[in-house]
ROTOR-592636 format. One record per residue (C-alpha): x, z, y. Coordinates in steps of 0.02 Angstrom, whole numbers, plus 50000, padded with zeros to 5 digits. Each point is the difference from the previous one (the first is absolute). Example, Ala and Ser with C-alpha at 12.3 -4.5 7.8 and 13.67 -1.06 7.14 Angstrom:
REM residues 2
506155039049775500694996750172
REM end
This chain:
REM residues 325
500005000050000501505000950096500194981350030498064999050039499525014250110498524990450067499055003849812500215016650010498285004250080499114986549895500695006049843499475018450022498194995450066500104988549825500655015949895498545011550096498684989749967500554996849812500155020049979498215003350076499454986149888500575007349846499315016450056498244991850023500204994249817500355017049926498775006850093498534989750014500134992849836500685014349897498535011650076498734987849976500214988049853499415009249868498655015050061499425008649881499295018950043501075016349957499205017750004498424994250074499015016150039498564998449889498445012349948499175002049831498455007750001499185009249838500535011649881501705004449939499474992749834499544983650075501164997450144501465006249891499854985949887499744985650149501635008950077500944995349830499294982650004500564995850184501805008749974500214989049838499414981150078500615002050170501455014549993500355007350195498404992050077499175016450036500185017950048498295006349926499025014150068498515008549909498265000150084498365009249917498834990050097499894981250097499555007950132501595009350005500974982749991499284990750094500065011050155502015001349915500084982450032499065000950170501305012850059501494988249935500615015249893499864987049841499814982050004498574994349892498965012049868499604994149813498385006049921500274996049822498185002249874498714988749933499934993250172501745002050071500134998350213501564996450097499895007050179501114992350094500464996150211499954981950037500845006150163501475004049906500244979949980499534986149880501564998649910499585018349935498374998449973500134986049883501445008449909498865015349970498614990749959500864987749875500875015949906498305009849986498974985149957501184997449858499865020449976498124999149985499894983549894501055009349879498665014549972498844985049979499095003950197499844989350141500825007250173499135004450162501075000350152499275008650156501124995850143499915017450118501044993150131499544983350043501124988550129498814991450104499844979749982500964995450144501545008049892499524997249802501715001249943500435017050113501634991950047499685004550203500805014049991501594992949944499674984650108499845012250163501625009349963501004981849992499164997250159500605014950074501905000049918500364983850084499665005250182500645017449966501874991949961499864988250135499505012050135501485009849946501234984650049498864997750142500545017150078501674998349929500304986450096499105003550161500555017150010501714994149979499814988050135499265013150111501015015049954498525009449915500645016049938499195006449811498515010350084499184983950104500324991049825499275011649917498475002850124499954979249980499905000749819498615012850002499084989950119500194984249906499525008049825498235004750071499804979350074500604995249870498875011349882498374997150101500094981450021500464996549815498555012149949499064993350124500204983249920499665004249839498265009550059499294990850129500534981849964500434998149813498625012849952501375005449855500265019750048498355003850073498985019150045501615009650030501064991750154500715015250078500465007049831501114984049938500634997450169500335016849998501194997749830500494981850091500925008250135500725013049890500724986249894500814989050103500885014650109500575008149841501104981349976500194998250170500815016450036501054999949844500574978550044500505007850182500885015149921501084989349887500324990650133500525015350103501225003949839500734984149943499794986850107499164982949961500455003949826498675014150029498564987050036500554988249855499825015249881498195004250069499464982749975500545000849836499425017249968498254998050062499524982749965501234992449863499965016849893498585007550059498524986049984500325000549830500105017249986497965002950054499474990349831499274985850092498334994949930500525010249836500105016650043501805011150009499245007749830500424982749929501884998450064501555004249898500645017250000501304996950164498534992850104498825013049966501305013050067500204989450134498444998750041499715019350034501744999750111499604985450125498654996450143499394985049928499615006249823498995015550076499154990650138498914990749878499375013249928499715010650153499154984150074498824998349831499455019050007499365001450177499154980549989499215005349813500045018449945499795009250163501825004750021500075007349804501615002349956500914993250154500805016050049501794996449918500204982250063499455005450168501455013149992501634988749923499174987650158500065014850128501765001949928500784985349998499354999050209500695016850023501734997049923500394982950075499525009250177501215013649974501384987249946499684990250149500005014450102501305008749931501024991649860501504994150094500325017150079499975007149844501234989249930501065002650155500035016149986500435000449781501414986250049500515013750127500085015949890501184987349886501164999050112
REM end
């Protein structure tokens, strides 16, 4: 390269882009080629007798799929499966029932309903499903929640470049930044909902709710983007691009579910905004809020932690690479 200085540049935009490309393979493709559900929270309803020997049956065709938990009644499970505390309830008899939330997505409602129809046809029945939490028809396949937090991902990086680059321009120290990033995370949160409600008819009955979990999202990735930043440089925004969108699109199951990822993605999936938005996002839109607490929390986090980083990070790192000295 000595002899050709003029291809440095080239040659390392070239290497870059082939890196993030193979890192888009491994992730998008190893996450989502073959999904197929692990320790799927499920509820069996009847006696020991009974739901002991439908327990065996599922462990022994489809080993992993669920984490069972017992119920006495269907009333019991299906308010279970209401409250997100299990995803779908089997009643297994002379006229088994699956309960299941079509809310939850189509991808796991057909799974659930293809393994329990084969469960029932096996005791010689027919199965009834009874769908408790319906997605409404402008949304049949209950991917808008997904579909909302790509929408929100994209502006969330780019507004972080935005300030970058203005602020640098202007001499903005971290706290305007920060103040701009807050401000742009609740735009950015009610215009996107506000799209999704009002135009697309997608996310519709609770607009100051998603919004609400909108602008949480995107300041969670824009305050960590602008922190890395802070840290590392431009090498800072490169790894929340490929943090948040190259690793962490994949991450929030898509239209599968993260229940249906490998092992690595599922763990992911609890760690990073994107994975938890979804979910957040598809319990205040369809179960009242059930079981949103957690995700709202690693959200609040993640906002929290790139704020005090931007604030604060490079002093202390000043003052460690003083106390070496």
């Amino acid at each position: 390269m000595a002899r050709f200085p003029h291809l440095a540049v080239p040659l390392r935009a070239v290497l870059a882009a082939a890196a993030l490309g193979c890192l888009a393979s491994f992730t998008f493709l190893g996450a989502l080629h073959a999904p197929h559900p692990h320790g799927l929270d499920l509820a069996l309803v009847g006696t020991p007798d009974t739901t002991g020997v439908v327990a065996a049956h599922l462990e022994a065709d489809t080993p992993g799929a669920f984490d069972i938990t017992f119920y006495e009644t269907s009333e019991d499970a299906e308010q279970a499966v209401r409250d997100r505390d299990v995803t779908a309830a089997y009643v297994p008899g002379p006229q088994p029932e699956l309960l299941l939330a079509g809310a939850n997505g189509a991808m796991q409602a057909s799974t659930l309903t293809a393994i329990f129809d084969a469960a029932a046809r096996d005791d010689g029945a027919d199965l009834a499903v009874h769908d408790v939490a319906p997605v409404p028809a402008d949304d049949r396949a209950g991917l808008s929640p997904f579909l909302l937090v790509v929408s929100l991902t994209i502006p969330a990086l780019v507004l972080a470049v935005l300030i970058t680059l203005l602020g640098e321009r202007a001499g903005l120290g971290p706290r305007v930044r920060l103040a701009a990033a807050l401000v742009g995370a609740v735009a950015v949160g009610l215009v996107n909902t506000g799209v999704a409600d009002g135009a697309l008819d997608t996310l519709t009955g609770h607009y100051w709710q998603v919004s609400a979990v909108a602008a949480l999202t995107v300041f969670a990735m824009t305050s960590a983007a602008l922190a890395l930043h802070r840290l590392f440089g431009p090498a800072g925004l490169a790894a929340a691009f490929a943090l948040f969108l190259v690793v962490g699109m994949p991450a929030t199951g898509a239209a599968v579910g993260p229940a249906y990822l490998p092992g690595f993605f599922r763990a992911v999936t609890m760690a990073l905004p994107t994975g938890e938005a979804v979910p957040a996002v598809r319990s205040v839109q369809y179960f009242d809020g059930a079981a949103s607490a957690a995700s709202l929390w690693l959200l609040a986090a993640w906002g929290v932690a790139g704020a005090a980083l931007l604030v604060w990070g490079p002093r202390i790192r000043a003052q460690r690479a003083g106390a070496h000295c």
